[in-house]
Each structure stands twice: as C-alpha cells, then as structure tokens.
C-alpha positions in Angstrom: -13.0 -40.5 -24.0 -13.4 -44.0 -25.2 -13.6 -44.4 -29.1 -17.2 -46.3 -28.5 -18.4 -43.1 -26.6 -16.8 -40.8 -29.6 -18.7 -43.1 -31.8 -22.4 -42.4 -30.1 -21.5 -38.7 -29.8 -21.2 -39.0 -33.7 -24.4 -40.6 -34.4 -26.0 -38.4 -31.7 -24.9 -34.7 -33.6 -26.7 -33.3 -36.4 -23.6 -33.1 -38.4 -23.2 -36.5 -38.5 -26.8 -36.6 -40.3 -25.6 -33.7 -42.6 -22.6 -35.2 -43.5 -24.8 -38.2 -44.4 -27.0 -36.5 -46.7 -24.2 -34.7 -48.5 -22.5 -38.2 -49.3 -26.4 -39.3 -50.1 -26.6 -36.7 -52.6 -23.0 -37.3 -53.8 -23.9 -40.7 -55.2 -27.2 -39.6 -56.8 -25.1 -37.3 -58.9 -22.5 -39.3 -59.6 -24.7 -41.6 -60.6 -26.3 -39.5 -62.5 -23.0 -38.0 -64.0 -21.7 -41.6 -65.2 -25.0 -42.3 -66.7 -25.5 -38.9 -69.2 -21.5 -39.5 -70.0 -22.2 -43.1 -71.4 -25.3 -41.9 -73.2 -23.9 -38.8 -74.5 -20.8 -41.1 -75.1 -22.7 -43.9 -77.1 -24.8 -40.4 -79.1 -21.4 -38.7 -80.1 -19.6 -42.1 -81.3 -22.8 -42.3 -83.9 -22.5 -39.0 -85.0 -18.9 -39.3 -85.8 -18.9 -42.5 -87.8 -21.8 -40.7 -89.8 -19.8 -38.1 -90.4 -17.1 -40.0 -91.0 -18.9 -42.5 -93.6 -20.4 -39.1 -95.3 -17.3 -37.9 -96.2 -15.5 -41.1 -96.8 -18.3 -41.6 -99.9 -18.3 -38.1 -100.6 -16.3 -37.8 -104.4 
C-alpha cells in the first residue's frame, strides 16, 4: 500500500475526524489556559505589591 493510498484511507475513517476534534478542542483550552494564567498572573502581582507597600508603611 502506497503512502498516497494510506493517506486517503486516513482522511476517509472517522478516527481521523475524531482525532481532529480532540486536537480542535486541545487548542481552545490551551488557549484558554494561557489566557486565565496571564490574567490571574497580572491580578496576583497587584495584590502582592499592595501587600507588600502595606506593610512596608506599616510602623
């Protein structure tokens, strides 16, 4: 069996699709991972300096 006719047996199965969506869905969360960890990132760097600048003024 030639590679090209591997190749069109591939496309042609369902698992092929599957294995599509799973990597589909894989970069949506990843996405979506990265994103909340630079937010949450940026959120908790603000916090500490508060904290930080509270009880650096604090006598």
């Amino acid at each position: 069996m030639s590679k090209f006719v591997a190749l069109k047996k591939f496309i042609k199965d369902q698992d092929g699709a599957a294995l599509a969506e799973y990597a589909v869905a894989l970069a949506v969360i990843t996405g979506a991972t990265i994103t909340a960890m630079q937010l949450l990132g940026t959120n908790i760097g603000k916090v500490v300096n508060s904290v930080a600048g509270v009880i650096q003024y604090t006598p």
